[in-house]
Structures are given as structure tokens and as C-alpha cells.
PyMOL Python script that loads the backbone (N, CA, C, O; Angstrom):
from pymol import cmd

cmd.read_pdbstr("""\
ATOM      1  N   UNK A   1      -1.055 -10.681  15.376  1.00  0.00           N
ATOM      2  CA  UNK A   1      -2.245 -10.661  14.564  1.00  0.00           C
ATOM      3  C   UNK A   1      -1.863 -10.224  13.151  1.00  0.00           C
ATOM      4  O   UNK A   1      -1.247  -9.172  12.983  1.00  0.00           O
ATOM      5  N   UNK A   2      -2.217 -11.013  12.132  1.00  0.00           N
ATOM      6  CA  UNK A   2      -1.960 -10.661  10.795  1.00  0.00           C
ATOM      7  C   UNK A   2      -3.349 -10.304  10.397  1.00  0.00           C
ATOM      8  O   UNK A   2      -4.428 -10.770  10.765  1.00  0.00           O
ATOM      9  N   UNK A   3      -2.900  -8.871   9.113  1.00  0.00           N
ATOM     10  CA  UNK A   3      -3.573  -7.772   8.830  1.00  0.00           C
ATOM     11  C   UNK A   3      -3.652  -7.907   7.227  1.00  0.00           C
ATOM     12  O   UNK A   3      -2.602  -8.415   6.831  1.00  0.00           O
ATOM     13  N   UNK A   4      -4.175  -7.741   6.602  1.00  0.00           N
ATOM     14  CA  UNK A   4      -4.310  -7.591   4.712  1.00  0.00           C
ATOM     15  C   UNK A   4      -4.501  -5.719   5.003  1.00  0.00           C
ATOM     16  O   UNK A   4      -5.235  -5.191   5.838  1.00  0.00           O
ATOM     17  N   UNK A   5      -3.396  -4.899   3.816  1.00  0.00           N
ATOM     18  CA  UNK A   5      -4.091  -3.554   3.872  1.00  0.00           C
ATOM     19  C   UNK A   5      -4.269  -3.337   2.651  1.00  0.00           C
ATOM     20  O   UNK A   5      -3.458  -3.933   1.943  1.00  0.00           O
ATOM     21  N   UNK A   6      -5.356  -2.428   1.865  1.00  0.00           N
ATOM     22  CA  UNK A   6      -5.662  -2.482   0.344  1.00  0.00           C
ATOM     23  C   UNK A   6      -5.018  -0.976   0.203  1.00  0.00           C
ATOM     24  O   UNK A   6      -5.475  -0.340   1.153  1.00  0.00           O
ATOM     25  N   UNK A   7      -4.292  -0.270  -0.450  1.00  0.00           N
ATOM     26  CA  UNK A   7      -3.772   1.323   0.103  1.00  0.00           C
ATOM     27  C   UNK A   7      -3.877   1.544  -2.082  1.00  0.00           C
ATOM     28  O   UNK A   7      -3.496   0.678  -2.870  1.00  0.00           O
ATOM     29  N   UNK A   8      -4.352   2.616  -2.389  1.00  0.00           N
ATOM     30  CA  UNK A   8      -4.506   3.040  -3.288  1.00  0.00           C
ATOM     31  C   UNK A   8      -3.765   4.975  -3.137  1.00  0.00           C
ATOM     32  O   UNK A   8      -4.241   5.892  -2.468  1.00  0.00           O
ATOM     33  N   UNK A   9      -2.722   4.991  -3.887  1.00  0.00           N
ATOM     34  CA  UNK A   9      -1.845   6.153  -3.776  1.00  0.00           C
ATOM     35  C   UNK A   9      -2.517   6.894  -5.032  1.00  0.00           C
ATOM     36  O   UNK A   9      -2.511   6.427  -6.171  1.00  0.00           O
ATOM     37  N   UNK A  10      -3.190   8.315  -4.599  1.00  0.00           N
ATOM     38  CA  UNK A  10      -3.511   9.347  -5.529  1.00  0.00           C
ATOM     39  C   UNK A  10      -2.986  10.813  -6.103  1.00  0.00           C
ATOM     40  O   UNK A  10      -3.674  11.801  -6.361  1.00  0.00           O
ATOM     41  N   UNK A  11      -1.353  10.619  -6.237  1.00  0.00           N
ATOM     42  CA  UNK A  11      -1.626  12.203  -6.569  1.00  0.00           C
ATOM     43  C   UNK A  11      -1.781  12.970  -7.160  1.00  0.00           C
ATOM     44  O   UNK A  11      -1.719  12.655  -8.349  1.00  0.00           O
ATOM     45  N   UNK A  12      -2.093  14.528  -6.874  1.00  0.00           N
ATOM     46  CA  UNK A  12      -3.260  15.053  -7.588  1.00  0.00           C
ATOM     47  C   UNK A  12      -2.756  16.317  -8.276  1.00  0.00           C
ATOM     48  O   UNK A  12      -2.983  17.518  -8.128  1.00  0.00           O
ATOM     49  N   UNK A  13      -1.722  15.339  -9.362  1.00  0.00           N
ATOM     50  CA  UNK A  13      -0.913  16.584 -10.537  1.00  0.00           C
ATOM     51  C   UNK A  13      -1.066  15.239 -11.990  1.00  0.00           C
ATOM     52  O   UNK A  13      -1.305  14.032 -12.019  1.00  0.00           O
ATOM     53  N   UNK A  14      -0.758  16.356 -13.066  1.00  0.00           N
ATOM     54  CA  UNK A  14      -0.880  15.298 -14.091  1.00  0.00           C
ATOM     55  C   UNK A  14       1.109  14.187 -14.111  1.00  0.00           C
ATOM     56  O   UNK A  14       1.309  13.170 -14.775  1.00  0.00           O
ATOM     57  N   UNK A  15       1.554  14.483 -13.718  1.00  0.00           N
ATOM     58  CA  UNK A  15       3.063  13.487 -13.551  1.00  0.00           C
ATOM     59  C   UNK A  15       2.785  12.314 -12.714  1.00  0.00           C
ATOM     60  O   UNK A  15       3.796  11.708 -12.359  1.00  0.00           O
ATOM     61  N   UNK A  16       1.356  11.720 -12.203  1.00  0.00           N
ATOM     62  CA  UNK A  16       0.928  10.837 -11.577  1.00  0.00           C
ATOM     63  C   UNK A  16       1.924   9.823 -11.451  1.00  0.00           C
ATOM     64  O   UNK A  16       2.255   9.448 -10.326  1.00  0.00           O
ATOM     65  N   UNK A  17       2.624   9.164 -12.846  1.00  0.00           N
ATOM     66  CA  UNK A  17       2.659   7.954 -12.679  1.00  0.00           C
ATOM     67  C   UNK A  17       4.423   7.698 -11.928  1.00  0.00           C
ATOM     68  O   UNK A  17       4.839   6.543 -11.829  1.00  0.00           O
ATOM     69  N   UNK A  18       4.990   8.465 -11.627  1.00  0.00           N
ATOM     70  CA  UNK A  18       6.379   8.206 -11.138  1.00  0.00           C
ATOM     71  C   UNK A  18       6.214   8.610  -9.551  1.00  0.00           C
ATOM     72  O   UNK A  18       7.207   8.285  -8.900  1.00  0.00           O
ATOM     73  N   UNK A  19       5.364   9.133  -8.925  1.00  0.00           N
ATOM     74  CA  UNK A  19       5.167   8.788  -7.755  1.00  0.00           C
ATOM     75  C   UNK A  19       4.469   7.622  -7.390  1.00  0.00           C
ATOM     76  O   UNK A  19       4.976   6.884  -6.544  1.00  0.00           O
ATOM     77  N   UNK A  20       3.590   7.394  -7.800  1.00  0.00           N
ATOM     78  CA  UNK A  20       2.936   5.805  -7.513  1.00  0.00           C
ATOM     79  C   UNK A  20       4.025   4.810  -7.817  1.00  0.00           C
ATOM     80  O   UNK A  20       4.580   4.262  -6.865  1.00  0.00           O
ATOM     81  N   UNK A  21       4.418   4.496  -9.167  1.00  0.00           N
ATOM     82  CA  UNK A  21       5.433   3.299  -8.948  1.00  0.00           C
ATOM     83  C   UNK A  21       6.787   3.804  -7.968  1.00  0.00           C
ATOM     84  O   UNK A  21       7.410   2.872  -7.458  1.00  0.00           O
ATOM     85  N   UNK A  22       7.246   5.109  -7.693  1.00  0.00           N
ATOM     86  CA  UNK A  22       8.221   4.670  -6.287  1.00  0.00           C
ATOM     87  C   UNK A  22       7.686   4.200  -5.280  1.00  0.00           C
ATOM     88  O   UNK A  22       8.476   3.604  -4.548  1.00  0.00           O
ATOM     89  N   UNK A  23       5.874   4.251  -4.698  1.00  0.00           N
ATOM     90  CA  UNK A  23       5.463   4.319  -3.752  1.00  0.00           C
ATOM     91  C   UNK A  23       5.281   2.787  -3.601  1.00  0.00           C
ATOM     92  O   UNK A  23       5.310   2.231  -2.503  1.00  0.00           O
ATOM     93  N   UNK A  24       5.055   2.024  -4.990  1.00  0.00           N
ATOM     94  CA  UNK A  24       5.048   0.187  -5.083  1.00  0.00           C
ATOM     95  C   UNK A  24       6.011   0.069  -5.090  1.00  0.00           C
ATOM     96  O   UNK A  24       6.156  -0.897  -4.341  1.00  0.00           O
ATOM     97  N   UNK A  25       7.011   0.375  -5.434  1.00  0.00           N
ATOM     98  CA  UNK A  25       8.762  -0.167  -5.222  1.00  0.00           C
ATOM     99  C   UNK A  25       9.070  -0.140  -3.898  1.00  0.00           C
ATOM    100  O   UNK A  25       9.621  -1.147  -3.454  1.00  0.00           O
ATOM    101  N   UNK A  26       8.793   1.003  -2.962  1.00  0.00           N
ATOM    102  CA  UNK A  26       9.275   0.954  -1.609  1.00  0.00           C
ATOM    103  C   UNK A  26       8.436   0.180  -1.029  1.00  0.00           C
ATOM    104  O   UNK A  26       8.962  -0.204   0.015  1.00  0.00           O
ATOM    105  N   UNK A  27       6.825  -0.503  -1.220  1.00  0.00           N
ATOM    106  CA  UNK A  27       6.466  -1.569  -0.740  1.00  0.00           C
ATOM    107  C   UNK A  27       7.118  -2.904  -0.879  1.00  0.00           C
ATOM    108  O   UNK A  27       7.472  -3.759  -0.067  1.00  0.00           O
ATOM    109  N   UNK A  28       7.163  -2.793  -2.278  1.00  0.00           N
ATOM    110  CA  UNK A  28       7.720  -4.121  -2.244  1.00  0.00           C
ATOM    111  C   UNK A  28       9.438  -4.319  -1.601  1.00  0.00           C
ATOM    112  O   UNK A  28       9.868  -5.460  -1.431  1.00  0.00           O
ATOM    113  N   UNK A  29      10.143  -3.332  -1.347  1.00  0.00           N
ATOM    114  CA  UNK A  29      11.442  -3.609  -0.793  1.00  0.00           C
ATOM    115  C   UNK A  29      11.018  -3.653   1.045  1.00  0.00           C
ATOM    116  O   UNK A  29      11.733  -3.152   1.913  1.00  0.00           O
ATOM    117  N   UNK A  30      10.063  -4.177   1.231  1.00  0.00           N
ATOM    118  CA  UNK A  30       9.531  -3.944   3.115  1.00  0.00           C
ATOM    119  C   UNK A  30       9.992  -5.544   3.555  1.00  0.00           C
ATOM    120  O   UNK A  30      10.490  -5.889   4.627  1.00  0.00           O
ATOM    121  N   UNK A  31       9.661  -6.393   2.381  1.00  0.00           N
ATOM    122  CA  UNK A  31       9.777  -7.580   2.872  1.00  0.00           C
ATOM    123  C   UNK A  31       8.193  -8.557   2.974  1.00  0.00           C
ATOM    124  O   UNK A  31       7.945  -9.731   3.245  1.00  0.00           O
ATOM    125  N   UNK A  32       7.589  -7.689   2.703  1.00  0.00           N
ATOM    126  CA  UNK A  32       5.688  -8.600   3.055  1.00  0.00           C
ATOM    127  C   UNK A  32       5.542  -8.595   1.841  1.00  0.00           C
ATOM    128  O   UNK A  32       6.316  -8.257   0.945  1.00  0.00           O
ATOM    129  N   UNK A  33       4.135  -9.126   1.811  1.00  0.00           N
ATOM    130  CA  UNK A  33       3.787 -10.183   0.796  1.00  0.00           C
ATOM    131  C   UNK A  33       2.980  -8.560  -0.172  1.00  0.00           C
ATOM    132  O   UNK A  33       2.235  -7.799   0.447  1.00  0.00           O
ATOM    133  N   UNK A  34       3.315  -8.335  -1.610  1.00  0.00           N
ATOM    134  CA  UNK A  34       2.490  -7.342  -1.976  1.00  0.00           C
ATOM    135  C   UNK A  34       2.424  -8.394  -2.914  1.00  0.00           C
ATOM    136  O   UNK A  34       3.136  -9.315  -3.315  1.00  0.00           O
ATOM    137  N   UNK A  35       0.610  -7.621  -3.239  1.00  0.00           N
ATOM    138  CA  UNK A  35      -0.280  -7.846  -4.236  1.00  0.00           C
ATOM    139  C   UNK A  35      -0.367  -6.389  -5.568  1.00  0.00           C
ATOM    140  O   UNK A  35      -0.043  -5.311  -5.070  1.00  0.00           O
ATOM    141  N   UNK A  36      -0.624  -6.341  -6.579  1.00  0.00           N
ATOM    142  CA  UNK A  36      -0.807  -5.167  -7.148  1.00  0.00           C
ATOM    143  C   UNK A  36      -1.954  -5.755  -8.404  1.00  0.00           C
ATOM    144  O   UNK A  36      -1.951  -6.819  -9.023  1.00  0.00           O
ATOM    145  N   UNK A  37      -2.854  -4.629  -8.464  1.00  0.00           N
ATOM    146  CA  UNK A  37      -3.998  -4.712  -9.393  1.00  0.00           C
ATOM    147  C   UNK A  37      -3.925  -3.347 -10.292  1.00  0.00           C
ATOM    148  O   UNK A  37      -3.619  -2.430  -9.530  1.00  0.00           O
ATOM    149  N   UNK A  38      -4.050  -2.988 -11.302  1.00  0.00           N
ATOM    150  CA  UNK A  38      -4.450  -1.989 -11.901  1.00  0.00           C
ATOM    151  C   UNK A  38      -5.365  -0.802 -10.848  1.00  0.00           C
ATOM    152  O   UNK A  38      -5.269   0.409 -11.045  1.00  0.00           O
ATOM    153  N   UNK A  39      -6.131  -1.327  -9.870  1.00  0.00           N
ATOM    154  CA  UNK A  39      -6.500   0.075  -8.981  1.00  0.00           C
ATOM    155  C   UNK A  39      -6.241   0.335  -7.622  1.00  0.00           C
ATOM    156  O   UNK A  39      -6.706   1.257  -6.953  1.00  0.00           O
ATOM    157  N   UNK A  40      -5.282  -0.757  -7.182  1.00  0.00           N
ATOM    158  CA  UNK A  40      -4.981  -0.362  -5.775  1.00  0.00           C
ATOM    159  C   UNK A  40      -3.382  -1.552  -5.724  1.00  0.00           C
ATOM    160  O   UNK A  40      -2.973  -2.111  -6.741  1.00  0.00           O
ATOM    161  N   UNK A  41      -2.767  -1.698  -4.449  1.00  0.00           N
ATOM    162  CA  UNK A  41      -2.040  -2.209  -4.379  1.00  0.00           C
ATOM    163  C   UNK A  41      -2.391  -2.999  -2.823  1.00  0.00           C
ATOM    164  O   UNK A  41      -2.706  -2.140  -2.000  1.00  0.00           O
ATOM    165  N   UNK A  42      -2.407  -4.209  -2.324  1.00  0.00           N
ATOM    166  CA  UNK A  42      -2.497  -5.551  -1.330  1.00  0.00           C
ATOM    167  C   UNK A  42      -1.218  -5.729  -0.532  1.00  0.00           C
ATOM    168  O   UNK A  42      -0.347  -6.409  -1.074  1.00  0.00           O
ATOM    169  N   UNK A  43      -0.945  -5.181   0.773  1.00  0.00           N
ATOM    170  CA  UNK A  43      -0.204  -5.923   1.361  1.00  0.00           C
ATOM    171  C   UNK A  43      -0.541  -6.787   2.878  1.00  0.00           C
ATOM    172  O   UNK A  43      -1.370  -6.395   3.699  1.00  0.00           O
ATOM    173  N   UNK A  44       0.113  -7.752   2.993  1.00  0.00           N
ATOM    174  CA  UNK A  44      -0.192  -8.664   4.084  1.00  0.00           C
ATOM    175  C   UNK A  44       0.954  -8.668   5.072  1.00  0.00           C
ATOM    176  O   UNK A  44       2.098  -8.624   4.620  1.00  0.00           O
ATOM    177  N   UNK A  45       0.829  -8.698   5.898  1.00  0.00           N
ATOM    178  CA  UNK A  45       1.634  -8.871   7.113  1.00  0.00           C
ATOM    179  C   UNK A  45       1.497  -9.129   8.681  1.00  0.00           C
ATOM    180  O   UNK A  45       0.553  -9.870   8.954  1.00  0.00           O
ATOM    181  N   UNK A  46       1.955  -8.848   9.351  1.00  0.00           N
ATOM    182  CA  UNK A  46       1.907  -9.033  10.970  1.00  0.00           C
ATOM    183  C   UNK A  46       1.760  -7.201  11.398  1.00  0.00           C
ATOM    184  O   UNK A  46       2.576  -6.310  11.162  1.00  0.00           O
ATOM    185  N   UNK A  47       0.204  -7.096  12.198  1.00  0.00           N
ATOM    186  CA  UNK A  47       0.160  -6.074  12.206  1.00  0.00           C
ATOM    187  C   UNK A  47       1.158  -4.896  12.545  1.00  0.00           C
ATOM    188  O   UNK A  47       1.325  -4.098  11.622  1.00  0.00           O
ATOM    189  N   UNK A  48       2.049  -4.586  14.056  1.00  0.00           N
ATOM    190  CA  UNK A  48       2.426  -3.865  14.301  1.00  0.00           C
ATOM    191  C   UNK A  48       4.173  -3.955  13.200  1.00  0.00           C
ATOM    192  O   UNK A  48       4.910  -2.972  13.125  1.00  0.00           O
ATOM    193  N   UNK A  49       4.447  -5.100  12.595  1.00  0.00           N
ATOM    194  CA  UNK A  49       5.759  -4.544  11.500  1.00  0.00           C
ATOM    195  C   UNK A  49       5.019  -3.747  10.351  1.00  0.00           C
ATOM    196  O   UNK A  49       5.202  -2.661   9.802  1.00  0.00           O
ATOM    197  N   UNK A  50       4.144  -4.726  10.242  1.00  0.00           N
ATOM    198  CA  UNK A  50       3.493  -3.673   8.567  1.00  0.00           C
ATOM    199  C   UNK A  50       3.077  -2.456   8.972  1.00  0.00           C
ATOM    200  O   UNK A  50       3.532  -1.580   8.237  1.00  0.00           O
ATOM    201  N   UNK A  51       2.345  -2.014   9.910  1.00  0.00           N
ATOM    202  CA  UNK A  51       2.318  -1.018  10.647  1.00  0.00           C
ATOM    203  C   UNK A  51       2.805   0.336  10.589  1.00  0.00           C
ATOM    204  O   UNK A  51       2.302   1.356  10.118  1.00  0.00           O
ATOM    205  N   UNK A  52       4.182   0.058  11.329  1.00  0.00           N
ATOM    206  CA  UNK A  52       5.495   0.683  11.529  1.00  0.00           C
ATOM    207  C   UNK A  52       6.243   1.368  10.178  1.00  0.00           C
ATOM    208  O   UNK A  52       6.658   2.500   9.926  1.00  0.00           O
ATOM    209  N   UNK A  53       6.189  -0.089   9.339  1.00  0.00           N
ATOM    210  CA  UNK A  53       6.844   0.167   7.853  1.00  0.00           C
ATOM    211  C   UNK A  53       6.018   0.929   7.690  1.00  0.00           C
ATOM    212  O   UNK A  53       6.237   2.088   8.041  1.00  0.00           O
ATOM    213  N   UNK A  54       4.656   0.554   7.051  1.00  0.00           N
ATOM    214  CA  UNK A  54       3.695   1.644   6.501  1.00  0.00           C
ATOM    215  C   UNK A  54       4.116   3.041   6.396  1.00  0.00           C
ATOM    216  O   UNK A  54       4.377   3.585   5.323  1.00  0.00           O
ATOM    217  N   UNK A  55       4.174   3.608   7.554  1.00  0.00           N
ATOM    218  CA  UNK A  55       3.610   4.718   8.420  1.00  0.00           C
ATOM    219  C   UNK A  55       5.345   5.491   7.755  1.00  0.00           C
ATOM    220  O   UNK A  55       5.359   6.718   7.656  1.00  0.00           O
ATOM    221  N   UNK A  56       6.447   4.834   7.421  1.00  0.00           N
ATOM    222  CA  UNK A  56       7.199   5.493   7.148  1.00  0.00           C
ATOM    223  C   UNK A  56       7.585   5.789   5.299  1.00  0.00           C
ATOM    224  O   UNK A  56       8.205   6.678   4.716  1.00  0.00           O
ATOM    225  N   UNK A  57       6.783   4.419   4.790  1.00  0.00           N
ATOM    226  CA  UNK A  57       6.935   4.615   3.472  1.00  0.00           C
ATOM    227  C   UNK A  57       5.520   5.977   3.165  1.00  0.00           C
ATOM    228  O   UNK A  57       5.809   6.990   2.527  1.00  0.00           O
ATOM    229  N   UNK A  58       4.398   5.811   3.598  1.00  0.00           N
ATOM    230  CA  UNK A  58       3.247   7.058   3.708  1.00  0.00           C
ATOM    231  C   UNK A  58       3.972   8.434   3.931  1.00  0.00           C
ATOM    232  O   UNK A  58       3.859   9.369   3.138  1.00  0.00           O
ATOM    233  N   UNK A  59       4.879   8.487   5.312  1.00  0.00           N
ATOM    234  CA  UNK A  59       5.571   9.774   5.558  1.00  0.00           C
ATOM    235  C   UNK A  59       6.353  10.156   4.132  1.00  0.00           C
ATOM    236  O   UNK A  59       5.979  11.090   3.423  1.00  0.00           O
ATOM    237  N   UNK A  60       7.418   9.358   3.836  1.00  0.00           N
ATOM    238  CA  UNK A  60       7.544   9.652   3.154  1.00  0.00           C
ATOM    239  C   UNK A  60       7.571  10.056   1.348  1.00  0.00           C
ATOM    240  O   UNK A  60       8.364  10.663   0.629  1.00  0.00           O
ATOM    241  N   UNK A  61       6.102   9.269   1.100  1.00  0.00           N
ATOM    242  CA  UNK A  61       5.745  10.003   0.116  1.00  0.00           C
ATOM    243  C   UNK A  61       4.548  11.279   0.354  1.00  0.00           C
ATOM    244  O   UNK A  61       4.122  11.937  -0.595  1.00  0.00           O
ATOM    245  N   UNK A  62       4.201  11.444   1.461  1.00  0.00           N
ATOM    246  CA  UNK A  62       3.805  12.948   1.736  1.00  0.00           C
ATOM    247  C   UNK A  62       4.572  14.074   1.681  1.00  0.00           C
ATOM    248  O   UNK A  62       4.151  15.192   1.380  1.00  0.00           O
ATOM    249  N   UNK A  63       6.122  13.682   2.080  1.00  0.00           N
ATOM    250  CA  UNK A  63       6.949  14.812   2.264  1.00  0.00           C
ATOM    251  C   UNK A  63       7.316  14.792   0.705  1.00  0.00           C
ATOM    252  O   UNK A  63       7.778  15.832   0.237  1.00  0.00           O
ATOM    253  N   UNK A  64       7.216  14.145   0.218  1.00  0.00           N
ATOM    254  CA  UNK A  64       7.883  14.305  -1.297  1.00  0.00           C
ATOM    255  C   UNK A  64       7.158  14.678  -2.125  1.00  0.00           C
ATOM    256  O   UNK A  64       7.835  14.966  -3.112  1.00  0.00           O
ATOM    257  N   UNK A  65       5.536  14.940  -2.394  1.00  0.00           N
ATOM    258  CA  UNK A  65       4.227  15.398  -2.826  1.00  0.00           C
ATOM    259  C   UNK A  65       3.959  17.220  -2.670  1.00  0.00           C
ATOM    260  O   UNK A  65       4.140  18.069  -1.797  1.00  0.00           O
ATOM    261  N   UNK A  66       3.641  17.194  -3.510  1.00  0.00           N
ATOM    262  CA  UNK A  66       2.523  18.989  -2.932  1.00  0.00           C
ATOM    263  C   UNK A  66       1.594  18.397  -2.910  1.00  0.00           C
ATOM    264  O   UNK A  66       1.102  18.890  -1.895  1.00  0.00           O
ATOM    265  N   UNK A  67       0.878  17.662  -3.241  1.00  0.00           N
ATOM    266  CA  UNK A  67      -1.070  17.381  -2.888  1.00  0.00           C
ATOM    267  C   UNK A  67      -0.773  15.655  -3.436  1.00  0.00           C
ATOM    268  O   UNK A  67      -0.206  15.062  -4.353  1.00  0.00           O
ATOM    269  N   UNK A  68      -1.680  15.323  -2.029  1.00  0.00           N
ATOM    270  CA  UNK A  68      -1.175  13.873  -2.656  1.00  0.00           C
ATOM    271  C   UNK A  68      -2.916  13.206  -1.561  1.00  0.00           C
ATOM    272  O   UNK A  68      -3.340  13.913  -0.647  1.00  0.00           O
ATOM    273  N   UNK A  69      -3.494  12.093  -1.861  1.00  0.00           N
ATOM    274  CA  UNK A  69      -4.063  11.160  -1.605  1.00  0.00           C
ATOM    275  C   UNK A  69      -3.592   9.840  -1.298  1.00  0.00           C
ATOM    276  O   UNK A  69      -2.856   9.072  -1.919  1.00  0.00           O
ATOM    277  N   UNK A  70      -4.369   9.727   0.142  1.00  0.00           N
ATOM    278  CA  UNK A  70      -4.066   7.598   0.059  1.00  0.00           C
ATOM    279  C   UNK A  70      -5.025   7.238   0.487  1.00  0.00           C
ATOM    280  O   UNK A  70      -5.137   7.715   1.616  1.00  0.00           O
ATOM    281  N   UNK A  71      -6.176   6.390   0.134  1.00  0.00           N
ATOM    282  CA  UNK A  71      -6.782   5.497   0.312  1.00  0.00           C
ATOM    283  C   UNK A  71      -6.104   4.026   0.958  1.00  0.00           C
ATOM    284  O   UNK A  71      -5.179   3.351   0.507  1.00  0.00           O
ATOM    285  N   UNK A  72      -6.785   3.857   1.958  1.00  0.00           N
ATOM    286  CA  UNK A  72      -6.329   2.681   2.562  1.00  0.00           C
ATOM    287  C   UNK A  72      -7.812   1.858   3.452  1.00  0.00           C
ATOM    288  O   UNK A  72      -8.752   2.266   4.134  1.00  0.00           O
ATOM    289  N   UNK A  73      -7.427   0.805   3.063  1.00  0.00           N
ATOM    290  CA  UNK A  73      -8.575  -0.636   4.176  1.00  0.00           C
ATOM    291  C   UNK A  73      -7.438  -1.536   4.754  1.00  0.00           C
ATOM    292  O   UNK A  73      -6.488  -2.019   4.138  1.00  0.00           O
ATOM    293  N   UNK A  74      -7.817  -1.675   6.360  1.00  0.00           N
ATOM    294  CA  UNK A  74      -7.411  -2.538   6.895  1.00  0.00           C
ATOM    295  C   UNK A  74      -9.044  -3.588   6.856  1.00  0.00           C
ATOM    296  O   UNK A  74     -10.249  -3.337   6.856  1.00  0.00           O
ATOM    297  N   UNK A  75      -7.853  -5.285   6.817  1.00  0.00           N
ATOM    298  CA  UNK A  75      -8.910  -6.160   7.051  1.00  0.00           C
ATOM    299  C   UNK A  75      -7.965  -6.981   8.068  1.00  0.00           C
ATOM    300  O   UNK A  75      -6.872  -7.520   7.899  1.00  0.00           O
ATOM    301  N   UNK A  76      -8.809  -6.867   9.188  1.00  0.00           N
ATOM    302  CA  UNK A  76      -7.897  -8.364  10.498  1.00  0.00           C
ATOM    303  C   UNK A  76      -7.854  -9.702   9.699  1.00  0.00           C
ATOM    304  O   UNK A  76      -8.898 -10.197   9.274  1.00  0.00           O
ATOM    305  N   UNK A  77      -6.548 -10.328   9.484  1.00  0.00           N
ATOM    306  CA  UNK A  77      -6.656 -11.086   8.978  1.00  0.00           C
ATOM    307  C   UNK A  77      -5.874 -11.226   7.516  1.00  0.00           C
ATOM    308  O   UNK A  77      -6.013 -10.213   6.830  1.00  0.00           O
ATOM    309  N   UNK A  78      -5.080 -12.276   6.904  1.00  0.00           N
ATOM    310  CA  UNK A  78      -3.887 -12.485   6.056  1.00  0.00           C
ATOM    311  C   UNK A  78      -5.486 -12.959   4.693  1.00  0.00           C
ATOM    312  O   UNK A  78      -6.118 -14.002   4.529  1.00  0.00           O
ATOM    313  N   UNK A  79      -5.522 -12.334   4.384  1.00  0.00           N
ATOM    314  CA  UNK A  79      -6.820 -12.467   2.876  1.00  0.00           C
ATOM    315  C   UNK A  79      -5.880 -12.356   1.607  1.00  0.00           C
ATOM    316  O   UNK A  79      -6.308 -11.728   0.639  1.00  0.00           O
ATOM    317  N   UNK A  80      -4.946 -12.785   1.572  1.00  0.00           N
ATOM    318  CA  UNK A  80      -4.023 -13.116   0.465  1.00  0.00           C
ATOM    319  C   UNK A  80      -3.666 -14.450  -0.386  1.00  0.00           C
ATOM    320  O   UNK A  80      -2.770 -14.799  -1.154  1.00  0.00           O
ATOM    321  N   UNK A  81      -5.006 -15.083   0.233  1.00  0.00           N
ATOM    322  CA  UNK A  81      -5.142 -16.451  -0.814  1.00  0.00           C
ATOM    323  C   UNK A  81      -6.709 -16.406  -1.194  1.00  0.00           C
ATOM    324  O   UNK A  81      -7.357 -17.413  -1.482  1.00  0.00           O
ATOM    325  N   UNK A  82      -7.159 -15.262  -1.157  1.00  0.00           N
ATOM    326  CA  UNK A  82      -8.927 -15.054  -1.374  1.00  0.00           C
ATOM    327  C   UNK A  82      -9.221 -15.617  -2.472  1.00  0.00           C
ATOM    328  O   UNK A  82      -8.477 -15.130  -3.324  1.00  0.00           O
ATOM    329  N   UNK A  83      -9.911 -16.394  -2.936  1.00  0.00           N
ATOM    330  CA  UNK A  83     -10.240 -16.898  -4.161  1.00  0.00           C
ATOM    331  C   UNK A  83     -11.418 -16.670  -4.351  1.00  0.00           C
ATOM    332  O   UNK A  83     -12.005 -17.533  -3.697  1.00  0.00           O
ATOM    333  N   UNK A  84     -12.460 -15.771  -5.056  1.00  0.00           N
ATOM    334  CA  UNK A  84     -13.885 -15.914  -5.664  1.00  0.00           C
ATOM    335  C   UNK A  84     -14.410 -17.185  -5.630  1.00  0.00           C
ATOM    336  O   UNK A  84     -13.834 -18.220  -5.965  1.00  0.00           O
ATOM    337  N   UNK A  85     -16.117 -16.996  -4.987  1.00  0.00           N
ATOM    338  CA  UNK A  85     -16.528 -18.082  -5.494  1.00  0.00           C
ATOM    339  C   UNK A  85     -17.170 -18.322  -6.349  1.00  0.00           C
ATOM    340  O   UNK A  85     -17.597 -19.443  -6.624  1.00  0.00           O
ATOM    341  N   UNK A  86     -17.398 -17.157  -7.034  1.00  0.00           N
ATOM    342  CA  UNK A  86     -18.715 -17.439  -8.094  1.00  0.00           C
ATOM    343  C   UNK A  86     -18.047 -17.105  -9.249  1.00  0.00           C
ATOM    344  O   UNK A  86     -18.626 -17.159 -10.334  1.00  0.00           O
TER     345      UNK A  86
END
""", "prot")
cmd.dss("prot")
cmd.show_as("cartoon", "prot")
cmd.util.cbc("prot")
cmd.orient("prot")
């Protein structure tokens, strides 16, 4: 079963911006399809690999944080050709 996840990384010191881009660099070295927007970051995959990966790139930017946030949506389903209709 392929999964779209929307994961928005928050942490909560003013040096924000060098933990978030390691946290998109180690997505994008997973191998799945990333998306990135100015407020969140899109990845698509096959649930239980993206999964797995996830769960270790998350670990480890928790262990590397003092106070940190992640926002995340799973949607069932590869929504990586979504096009607006209006």
C-alpha cells in the first residue's frame, strides 16, 4: 500500500534553520519521492519502507534536538501528482 506523508519539522530555538535542512537532506538521501514547499516537506512511498525509514530519520533528529516538534499527515495513497482544480 502506498502512503503520501506531509511532516513539517519545528524546532523550538532561534538556530532553526540547520536542523530542518539536515532533516530534508536525510529525506531526500531515503530514496522516495520528496516534495518540499516553503511550509512543510511531501514524501511518497510504499508504506511499511517509508515507515521504517521515517521512524529512524525522526529518532534521529530527536536525539540531536533539546526541544524539537514534528507535525506529520499520513494520506493512504501516492497524492504526488495532485493537481488543483480550480
Amino acid at each position: 500500500m502506498n502512503i503520501s506523508v506531509e511532516l513539517t519539522l519545528l524546532p523550538l530555538h532561534d538556530d532553526f534553520q540547520i536542523p530542518i535542512k539536515s532533516f530534508i537532506k536525510k529525506l531526500r538521501g531515503l530514496g522516495f519521492k520528496v516534495l518540499e514547499n516553503p511550509m512543510s516537506t511531501q514524501i511518497y512511498g510504499e508504506y511499511d519502507a517509508l515507515m521504517s525509514s521515517l521512524q529512524e530519520v525522526i529518532k534521529d533528529s530527536f536525539e540531536n534536538e533539546s526541544a524539537v516538534v514534528l507535525n506529520m499527515k499520513i494520506i493512504k495513497g501516492d497524492r504526488s501528482d495532485y493537481v488543483p482544480s480550480f
